[in-house]
C-alpha positions as protocol buffer text, in pm:
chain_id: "A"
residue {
  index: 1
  type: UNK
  ca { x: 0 y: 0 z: 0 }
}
residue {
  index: 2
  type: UNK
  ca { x: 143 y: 317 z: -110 }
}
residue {
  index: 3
  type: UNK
  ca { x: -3 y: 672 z: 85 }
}
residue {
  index: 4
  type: UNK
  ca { x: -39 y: 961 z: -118 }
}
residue {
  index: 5
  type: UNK
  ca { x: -125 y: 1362 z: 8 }
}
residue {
  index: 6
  type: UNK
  ca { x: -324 y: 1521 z: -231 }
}
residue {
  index: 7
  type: UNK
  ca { x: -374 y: 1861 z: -245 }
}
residue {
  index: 8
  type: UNK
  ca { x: -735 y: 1960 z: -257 }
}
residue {
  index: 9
  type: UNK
  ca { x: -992 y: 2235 z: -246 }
}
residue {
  index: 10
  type: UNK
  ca { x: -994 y: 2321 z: 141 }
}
residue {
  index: 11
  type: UNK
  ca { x: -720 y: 2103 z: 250 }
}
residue {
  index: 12
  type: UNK
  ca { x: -460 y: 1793 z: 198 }
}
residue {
  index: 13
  type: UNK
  ca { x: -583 y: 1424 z: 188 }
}
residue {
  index: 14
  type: UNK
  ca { x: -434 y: 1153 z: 221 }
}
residue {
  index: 15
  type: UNK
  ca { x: -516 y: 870 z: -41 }
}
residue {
  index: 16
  type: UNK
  ca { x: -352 y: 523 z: -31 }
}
residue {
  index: 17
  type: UNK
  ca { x: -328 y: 317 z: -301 }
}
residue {
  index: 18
  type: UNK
  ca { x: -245 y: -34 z: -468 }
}
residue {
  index: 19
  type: UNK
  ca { x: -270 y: -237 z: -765 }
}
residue {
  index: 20
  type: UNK
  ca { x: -217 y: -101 z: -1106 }
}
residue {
  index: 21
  type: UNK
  ca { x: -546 y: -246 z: -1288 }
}
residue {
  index: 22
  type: UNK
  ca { x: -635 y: -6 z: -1587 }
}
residue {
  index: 23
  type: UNK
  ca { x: -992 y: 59 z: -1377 }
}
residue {
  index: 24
  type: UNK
  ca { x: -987 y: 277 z: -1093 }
}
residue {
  index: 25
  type: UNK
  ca { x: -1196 y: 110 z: -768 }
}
residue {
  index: 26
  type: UNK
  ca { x: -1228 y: 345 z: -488 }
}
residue {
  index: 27
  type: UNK
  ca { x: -1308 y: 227 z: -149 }
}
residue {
  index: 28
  type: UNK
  ca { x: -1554 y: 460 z: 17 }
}
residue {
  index: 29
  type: UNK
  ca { x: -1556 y: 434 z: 449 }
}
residue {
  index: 30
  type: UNK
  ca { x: -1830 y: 443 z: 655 }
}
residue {
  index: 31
  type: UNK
  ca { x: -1901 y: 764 z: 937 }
}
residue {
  index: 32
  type: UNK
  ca { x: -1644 y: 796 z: 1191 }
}
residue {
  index: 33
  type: UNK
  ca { x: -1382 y: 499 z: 1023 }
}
residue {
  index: 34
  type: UNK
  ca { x: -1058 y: 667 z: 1183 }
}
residue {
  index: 35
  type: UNK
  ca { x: -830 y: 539 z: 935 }
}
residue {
  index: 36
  type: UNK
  ca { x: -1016 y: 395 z: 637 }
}
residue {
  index: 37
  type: UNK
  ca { x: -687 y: 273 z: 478 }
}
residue {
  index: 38
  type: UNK
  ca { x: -629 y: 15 z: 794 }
}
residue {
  index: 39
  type: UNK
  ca { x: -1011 y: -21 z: 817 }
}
residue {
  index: 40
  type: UNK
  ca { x: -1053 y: -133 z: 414 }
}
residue {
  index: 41
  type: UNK
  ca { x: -683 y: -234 z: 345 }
}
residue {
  index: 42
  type: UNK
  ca { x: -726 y: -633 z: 390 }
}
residue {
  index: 43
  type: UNK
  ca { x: -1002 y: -583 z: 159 }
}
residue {
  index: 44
  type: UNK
  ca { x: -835 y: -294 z: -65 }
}
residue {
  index: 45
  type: UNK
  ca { x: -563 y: -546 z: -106 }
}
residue {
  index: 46
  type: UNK
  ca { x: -769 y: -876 z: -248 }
}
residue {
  index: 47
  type: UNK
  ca { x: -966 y: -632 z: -523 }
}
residue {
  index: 48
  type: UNK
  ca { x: -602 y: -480 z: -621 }
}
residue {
  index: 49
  type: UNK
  ca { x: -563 y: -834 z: -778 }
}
residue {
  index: 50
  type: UNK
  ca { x: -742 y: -673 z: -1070 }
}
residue {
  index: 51
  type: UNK
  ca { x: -814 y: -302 z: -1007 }
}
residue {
  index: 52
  type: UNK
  ca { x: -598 y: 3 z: -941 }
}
residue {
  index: 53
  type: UNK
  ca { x: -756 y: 65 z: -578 }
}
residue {
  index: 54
  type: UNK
  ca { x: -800 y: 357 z: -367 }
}
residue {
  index: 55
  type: UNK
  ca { x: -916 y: 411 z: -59 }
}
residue {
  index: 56
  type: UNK
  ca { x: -913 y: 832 z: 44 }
}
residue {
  index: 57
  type: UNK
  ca { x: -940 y: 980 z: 381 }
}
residue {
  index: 58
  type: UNK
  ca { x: -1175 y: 1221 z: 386 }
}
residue {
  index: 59
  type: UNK
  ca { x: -1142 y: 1561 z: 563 }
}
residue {
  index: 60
  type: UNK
  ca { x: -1101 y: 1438 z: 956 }
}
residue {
  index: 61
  type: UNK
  ca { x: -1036 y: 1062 z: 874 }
}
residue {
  index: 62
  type: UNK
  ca { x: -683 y: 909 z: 859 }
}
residue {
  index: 63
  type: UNK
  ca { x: -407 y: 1171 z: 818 }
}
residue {
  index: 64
  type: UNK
  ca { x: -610 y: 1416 z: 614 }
}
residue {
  index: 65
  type: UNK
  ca { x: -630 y: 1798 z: 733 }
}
residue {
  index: 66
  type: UNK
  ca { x: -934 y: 1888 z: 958 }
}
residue {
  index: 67
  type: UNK
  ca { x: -1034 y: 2105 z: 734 }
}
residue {
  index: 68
  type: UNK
  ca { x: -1386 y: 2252 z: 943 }
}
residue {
  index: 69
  type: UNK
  ca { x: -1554 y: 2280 z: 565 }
}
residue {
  index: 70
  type: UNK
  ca { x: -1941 y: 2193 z: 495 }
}
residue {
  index: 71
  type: UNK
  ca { x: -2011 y: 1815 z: 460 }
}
residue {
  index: 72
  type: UNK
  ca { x: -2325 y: 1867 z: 208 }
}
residue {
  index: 73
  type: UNK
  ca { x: -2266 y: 1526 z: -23 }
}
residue {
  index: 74
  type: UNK
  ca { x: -2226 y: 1730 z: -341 }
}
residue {
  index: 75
  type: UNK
  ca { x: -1927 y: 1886 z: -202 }
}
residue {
  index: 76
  type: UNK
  ca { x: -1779 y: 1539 z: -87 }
}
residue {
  index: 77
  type: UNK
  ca { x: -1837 y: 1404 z: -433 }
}
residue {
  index: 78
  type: UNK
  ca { x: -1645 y: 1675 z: -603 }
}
residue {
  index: 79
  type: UNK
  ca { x: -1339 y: 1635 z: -367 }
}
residue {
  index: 80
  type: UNK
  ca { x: -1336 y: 1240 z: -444 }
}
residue {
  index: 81
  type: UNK
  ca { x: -1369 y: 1391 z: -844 }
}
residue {
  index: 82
  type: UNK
  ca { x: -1068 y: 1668 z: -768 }
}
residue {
  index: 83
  type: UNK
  ca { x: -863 y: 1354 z: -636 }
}
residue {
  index: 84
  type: UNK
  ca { x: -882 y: 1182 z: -952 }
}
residue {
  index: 85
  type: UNK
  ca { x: -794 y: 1465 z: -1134 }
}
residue {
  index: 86
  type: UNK
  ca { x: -482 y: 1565 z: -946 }
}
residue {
  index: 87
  type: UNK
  ca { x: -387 y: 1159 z: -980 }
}
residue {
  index: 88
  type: UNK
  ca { x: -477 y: 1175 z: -1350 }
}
residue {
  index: 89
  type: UNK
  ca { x: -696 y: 896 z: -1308 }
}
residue {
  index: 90
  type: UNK
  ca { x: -935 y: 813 z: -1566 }
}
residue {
  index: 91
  type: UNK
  ca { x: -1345 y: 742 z: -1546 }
}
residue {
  index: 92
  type: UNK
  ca { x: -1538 y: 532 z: -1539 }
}
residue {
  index: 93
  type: UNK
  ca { x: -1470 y: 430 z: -1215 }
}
residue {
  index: 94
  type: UNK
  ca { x: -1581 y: 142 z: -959 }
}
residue {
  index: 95
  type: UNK
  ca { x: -1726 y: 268 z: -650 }
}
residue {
  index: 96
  type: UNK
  ca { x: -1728 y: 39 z: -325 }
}
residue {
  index: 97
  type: UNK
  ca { x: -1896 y: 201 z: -41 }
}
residue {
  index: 98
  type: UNK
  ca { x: -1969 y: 87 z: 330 }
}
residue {
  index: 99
  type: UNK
  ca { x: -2229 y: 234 z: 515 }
}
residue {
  index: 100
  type: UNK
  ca { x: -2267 y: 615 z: 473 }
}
residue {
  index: 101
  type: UNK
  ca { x: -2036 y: 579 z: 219 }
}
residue {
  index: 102
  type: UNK
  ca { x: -2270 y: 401 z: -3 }
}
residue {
  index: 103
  type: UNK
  ca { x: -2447 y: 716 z: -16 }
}
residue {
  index: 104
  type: UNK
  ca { x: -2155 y: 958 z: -129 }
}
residue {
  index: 105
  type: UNK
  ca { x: -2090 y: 650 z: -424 }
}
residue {
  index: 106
  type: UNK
  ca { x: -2471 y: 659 z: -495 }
}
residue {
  index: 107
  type: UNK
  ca { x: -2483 y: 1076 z: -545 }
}
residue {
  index: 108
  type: UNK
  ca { x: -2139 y: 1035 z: -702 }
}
residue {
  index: 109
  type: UNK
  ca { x: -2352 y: 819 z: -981 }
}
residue {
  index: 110
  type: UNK
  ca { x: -2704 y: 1029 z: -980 }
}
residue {
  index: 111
  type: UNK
  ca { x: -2482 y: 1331 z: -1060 }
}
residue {
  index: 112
  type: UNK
  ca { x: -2229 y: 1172 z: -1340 }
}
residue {
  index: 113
  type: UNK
  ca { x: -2365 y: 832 z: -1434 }
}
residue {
  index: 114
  type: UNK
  ca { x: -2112 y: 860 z: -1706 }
}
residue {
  index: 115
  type: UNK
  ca { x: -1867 y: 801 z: -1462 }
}
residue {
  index: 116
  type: UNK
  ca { x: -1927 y: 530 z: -1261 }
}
residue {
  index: 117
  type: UNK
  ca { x: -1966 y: 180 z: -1429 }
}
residue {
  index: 118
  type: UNK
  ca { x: -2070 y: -16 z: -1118 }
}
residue {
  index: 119
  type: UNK
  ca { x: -2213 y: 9 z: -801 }
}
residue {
  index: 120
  type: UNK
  ca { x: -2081 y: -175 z: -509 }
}
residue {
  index: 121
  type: UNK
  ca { x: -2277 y: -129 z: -130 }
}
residue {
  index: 122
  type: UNK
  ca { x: -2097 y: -344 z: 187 }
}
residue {
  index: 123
  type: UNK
  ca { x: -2392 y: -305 z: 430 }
}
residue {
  index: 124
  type: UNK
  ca { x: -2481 y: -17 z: 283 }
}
residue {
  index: 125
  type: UNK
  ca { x: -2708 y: 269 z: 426 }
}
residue {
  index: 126
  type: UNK
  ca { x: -2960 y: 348 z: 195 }
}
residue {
  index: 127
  type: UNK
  ca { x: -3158 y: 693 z: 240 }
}
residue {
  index: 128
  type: UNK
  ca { x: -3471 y: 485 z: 325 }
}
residue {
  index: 129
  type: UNK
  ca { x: -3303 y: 321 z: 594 }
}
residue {
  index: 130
  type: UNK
  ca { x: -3241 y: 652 z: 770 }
}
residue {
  index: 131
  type: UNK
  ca { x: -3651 y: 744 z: 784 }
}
residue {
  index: 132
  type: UNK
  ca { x: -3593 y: 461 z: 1084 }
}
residue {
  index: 133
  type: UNK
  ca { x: -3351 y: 676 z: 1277 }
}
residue {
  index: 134
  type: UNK
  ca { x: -3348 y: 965 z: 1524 }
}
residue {
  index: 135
  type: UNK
  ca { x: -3120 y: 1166 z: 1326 }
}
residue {
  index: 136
  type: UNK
  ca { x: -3148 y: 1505 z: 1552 }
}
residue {
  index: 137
  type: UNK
  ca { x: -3049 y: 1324 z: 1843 }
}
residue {
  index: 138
  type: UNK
  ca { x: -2731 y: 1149 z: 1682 }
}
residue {
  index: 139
  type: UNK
  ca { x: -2646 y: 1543 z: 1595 }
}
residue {
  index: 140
  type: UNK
  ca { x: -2687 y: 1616 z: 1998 }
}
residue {
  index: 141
  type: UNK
  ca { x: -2479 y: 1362 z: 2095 }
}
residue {
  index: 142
  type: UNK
  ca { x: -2208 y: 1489 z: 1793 }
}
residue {
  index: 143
  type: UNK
  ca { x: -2226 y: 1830 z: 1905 }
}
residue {
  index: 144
  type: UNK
  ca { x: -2172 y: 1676 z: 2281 }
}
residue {
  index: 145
  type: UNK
  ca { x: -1868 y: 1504 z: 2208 }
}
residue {
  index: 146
  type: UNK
  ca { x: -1740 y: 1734 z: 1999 }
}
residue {
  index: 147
  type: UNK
  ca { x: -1734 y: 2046 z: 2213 }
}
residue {
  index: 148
  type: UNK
  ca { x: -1578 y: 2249 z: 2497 }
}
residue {
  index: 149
  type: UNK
  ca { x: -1249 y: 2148 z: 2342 }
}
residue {
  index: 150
  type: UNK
  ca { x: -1111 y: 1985 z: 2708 }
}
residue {
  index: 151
  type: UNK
  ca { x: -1425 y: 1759 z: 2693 }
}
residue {
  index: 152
  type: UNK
  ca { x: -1378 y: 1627 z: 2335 }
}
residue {
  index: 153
  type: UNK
  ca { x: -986 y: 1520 z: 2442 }
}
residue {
  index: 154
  type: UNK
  ca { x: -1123 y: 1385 z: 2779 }
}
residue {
  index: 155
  type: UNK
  ca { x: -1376 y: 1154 z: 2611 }
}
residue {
  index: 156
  type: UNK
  ca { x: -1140 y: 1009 z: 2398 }
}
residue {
  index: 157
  type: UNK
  ca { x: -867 y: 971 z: 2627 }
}
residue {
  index: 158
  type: UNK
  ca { x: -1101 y: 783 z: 2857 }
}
residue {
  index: 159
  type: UNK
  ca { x: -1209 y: 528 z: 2518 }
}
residue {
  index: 160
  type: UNK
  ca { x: -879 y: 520 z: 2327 }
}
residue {
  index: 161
  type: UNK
  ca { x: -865 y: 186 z: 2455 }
}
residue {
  index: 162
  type: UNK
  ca { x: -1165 y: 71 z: 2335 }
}
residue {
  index: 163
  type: UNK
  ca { x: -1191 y: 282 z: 1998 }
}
residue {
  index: 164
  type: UNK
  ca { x: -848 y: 150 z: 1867 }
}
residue {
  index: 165
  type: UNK
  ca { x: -885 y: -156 z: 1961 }
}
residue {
  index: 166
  type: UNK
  ca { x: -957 y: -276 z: 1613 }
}
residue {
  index: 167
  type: UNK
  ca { x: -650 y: -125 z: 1473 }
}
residue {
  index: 168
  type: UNK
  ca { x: -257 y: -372 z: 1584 }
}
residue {
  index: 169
  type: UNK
  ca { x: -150 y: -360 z: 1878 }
}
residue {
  index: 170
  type: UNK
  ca { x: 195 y: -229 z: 1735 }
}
residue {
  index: 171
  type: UNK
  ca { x: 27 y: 10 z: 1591 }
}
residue {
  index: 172
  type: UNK
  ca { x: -162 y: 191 z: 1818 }
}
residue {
  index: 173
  type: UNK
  ca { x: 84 y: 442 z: 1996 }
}
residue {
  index: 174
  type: UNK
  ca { x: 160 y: 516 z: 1667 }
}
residue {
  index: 175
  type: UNK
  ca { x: -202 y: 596 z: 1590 }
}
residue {
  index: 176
  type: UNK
  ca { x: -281 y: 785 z: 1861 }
}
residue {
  index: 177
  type: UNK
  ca { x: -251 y: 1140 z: 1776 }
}
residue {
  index: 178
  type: UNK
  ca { x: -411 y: 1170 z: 1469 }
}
residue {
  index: 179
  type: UNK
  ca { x: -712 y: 943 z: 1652 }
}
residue {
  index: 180
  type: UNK
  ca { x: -700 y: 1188 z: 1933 }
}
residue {
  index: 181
  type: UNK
  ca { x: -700 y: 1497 z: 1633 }
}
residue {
  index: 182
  type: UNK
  ca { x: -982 y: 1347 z: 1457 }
}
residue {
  index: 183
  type: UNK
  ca { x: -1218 y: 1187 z: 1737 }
}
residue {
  index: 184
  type: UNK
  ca { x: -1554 y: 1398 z: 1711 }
}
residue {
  index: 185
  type: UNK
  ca { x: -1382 y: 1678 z: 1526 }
}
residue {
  index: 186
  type: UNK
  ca { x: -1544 y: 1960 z: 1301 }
}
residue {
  index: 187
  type: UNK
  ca { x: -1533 y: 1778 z: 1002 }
}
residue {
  index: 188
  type: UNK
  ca { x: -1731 y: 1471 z: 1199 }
}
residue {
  index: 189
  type: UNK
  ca { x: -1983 y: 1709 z: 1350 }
}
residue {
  index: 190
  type: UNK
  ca { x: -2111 y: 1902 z: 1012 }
}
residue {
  index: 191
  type: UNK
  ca { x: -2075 y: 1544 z: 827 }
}
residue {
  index: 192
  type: UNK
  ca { x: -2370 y: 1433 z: 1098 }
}
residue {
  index: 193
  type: UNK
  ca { x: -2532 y: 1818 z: 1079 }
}
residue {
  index: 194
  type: UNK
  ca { x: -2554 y: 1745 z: 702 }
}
residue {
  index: 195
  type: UNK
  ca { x: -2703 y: 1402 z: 652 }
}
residue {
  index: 196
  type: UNK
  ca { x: -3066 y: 1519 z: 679 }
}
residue {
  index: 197
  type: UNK
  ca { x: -3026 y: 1726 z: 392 }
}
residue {
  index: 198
  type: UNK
  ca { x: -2813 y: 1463 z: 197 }
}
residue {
  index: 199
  type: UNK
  ca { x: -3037 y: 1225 z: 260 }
}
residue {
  index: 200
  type: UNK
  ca { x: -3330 y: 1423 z: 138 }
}
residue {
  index: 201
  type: UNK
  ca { x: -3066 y: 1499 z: -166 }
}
residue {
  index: 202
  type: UNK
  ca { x: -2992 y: 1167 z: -298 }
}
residue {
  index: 203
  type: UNK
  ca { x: -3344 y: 1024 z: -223 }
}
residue {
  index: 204
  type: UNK
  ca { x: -3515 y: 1330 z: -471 }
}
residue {
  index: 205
  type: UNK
  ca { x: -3305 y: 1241 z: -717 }
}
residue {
  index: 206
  type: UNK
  ca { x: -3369 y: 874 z: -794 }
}
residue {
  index: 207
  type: UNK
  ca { x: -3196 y: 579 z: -784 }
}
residue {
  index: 208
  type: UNK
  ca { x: -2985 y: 533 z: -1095 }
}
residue {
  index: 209
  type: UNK
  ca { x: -3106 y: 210 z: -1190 }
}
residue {
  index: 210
  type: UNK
  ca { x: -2908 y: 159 z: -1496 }
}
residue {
  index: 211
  type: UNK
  ca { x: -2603 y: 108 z: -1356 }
}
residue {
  index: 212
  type: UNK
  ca { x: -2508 y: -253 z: -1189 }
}
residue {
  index: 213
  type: UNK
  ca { x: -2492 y: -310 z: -857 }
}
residue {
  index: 214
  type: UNK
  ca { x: -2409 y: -549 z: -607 }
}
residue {
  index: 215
  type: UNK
  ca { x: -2510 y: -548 z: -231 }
}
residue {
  index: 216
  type: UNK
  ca { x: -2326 y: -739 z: 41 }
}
residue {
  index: 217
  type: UNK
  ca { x: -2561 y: -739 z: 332 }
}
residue {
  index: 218
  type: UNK
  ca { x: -2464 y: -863 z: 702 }
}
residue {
  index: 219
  type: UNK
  ca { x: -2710 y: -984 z: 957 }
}
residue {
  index: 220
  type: UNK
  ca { x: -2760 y: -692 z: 1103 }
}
residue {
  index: 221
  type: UNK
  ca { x: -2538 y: -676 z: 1419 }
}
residue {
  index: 222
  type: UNK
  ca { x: -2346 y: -364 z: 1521 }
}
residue {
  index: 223
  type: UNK
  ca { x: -2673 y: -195 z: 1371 }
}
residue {
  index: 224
  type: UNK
  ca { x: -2948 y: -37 z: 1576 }
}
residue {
  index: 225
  type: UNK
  ca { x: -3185 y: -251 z: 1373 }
}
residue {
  index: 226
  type: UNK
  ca { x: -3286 y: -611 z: 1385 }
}
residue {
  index: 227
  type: UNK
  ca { x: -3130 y: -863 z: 1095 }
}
residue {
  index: 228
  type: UNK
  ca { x: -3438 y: -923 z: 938 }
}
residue {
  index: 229
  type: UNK
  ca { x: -3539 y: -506 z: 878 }
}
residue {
  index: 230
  type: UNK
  ca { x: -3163 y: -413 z: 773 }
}
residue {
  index: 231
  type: UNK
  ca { x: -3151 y: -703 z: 540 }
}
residue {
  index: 232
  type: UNK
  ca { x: -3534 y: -586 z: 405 }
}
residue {
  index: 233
  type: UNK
  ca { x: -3451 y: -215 z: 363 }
}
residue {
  index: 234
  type: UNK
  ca { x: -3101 y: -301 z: 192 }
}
residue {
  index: 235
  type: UNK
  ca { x: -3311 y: -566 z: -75 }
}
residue {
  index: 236
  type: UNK
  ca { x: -3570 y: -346 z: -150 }
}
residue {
  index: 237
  type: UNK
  ca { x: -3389 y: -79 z: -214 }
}
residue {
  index: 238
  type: UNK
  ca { x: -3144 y: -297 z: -454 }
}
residue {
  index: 239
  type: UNK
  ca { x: -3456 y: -456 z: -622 }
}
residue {
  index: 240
  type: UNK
  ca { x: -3485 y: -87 z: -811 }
}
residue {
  index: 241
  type: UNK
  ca { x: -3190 y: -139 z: -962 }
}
residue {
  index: 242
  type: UNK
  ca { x: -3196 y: -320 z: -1356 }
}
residue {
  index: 243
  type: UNK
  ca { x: -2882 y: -549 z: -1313 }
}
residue {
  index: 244
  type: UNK
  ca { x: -2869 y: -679 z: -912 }
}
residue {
  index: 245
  type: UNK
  ca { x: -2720 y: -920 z: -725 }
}
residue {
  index: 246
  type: UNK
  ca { x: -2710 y: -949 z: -354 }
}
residue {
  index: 247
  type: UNK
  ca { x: -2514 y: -1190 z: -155 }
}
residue {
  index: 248
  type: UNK
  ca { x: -2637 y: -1205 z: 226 }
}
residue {
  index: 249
  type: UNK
  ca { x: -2355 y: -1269 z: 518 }
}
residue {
  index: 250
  type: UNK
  ca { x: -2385 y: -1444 z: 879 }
}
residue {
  index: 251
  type: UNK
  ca { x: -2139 y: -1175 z: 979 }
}
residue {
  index: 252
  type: UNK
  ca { x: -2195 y: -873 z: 1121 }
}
residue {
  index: 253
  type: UNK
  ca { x: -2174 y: -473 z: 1014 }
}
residue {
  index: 254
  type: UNK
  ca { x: -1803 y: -472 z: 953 }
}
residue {
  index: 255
  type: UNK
  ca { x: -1813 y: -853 z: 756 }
}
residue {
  index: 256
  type: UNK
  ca { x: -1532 y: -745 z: 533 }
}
residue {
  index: 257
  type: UNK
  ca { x: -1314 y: -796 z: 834 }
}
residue {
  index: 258
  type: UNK
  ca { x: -1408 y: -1154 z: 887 }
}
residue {
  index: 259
  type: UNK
  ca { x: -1419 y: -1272 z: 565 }
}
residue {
  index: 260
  type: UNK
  ca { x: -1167 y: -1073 z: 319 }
}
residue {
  index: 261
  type: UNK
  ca { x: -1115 y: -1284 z: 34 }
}
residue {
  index: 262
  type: UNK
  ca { x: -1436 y: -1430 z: 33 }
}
residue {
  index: 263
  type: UNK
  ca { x: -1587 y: -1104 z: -26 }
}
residue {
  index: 264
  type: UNK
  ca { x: -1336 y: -990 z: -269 }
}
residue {
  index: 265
  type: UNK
  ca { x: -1373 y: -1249 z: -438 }
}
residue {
  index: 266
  type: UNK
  ca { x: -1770 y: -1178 z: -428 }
}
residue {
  index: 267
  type: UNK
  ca { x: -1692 y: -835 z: -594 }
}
residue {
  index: 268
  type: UNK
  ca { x: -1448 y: -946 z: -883 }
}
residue {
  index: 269
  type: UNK
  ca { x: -1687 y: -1162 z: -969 }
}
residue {
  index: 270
  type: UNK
  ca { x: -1969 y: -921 z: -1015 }
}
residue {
  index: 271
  type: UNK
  ca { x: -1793 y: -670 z: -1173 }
}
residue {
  index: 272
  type: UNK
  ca { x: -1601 y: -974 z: -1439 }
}
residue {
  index: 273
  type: UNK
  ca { x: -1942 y: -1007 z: -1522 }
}
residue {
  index: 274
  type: UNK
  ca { x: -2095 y: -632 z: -1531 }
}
residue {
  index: 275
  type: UNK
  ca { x: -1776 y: -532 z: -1763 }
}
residue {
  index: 276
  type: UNK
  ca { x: -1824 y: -820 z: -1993 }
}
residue {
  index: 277
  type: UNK
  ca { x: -2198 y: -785 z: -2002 }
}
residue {
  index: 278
  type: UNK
  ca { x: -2328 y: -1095 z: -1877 }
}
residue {
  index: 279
  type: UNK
  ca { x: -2539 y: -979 z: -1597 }
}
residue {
  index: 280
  type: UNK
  ca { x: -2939 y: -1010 z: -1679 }
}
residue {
  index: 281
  type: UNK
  ca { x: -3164 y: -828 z: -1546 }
}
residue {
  index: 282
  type: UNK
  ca { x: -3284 y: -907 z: -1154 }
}
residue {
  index: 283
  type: UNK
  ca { x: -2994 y: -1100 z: -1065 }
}
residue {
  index: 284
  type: UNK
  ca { x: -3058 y: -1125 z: -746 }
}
residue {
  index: 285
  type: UNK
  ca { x: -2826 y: -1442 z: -513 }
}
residue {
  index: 286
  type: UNK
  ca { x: -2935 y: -1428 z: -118 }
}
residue {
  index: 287
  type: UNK
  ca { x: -2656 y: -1721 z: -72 }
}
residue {
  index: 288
  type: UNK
  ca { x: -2567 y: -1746 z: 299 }
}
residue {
  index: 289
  type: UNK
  ca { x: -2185 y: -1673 z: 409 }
}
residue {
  index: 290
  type: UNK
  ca { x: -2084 y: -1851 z: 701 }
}
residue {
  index: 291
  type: UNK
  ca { x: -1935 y: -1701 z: 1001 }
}
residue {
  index: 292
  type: UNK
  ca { x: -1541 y: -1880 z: 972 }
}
């Protein structure tokens, strides 16, 4: 994996790459994913077997500048377009997104359909889903963490432990500060002050149905919903799509992590068969993956 800084409107990324496929993939991370390139990197890796992959760090994620900028989903989508440009990367691109991120690779393909040749959601949110959730009071609890200053650095000291836990153990000293910098920072806090508008965004605008897309749904833990309702608003909303497959997981919210190559190999798959045009219509697969 190779970490680039890319110099943006409002700020410098950081954008890690691998693989040197002739089609772009960019890995899209979920709300509050401190460092998307260890989050997505096992992952990253497997789907570099045929793609030139990126995964960027937004503004407050990873080693990117906390750049205190609005987080309205148009904006987002142009800084993930300014980073190709500045790589000279070419479009079409594939666009893998988990969770929220699912939503800045669905706007990213209402806006420029042109530009994206396949759709790929791990446990993705949809903008239905969010009708289910108290989205004010997740803002409250932003805005709690996230101010006086002295609080914000007290709550994380108090669950560094816990919150980079998921990250090596050799690693985590290491980690540390720029955890500490972006825990509940600006950039986190108008990213959850902005999702009732970008939801009401990308949900006005349609689902664009022409493009193929693949959904790799988990049972539902580490959600605030039960297995059955995440698994029924993720289908329905895929079932709007012309060329769909869905492949349903024993695993829970972050199943990537449990099951790397399986997955991968999931996605290559798909997208061998959305580039060469043998996906028909309604494909949908709700094949089980088994917890290893």
């Amino acid at each position: 994996m190779q970490d680039e800084y890319v110099t943006i409107r409002g700020g410098t990324v950081q954008v890690s790459r691998m693989g040197d496929g002739p089609v772009p993939l960019l890995l899209l991370s979920g709300f509050s994913t401190f460092f998307p390139a260890l989050e997505y990197g096992g992952l990253g890796n497997e789907l570099a077997r045929a793609f030139s992959v990126l995964i960027p760090s937004k503004f407050g994620y990873g080693n990117s500048d906390v750049a205190g900028l609005p987080r309205d989903v148009d904006r987002i989508v142009e800084e993930y377009r300014e980073v190709l440009s500045a790589l000279s990367l070419p479009t079409p691109v594939v666009l893998v997104g988990h969770s929220m991120g699912f939503l800045e690779a669905l706007r990213w393909a209402q806006k420029y359909p042109g530009e994206v040749s396949a759709l790929v959601g791990v446990d993705p949110a949809t903008p239905e889903l969010y009708q289910t959730f108290d989205l004010e009071r997740s803002i409250r609890q932003m805005e709690k963490l996230n101010h006086p200053e002295w609080k914000r650095r007290l709550n994380f000291r108090l669950m560094a432990s816990s919150l980079l836990s998921r990250y090596p153990a050799n690693l985590r000293r290491k980690l540390a500060p720029a955890a500490r910098r972006n825990f509940a920072c600006i950039d986190w806090l108008n990213e959850s002050r902005a999702l009732p508008d970008n939801v009401r965004t990308i949900s006005k605008a349609g689902v664009p149905a022409s493009i193929p897309t693949l959904f790799l749904i988990s049972n539902g833990s580490g959600t605030p919903l039960s297995g059955e309702e995440w698994r029924r608003h993720a289908l329905e909303y895929l079932n709007q799509f012309t060329y769909n497959r869905a492949q349903l997981y024993d695993l829970p919210y972050d199943l990537y992590r449990y099951q790397t190559k399986e997955v991968a190999q999931t996605i290559l798959d798909f997208l061998r068969q959305a580039q060469s045009g043998a996906l028909k219509e309604g494909t949908e697969d709700e094949t089980e993956g088994e917890h290893p």
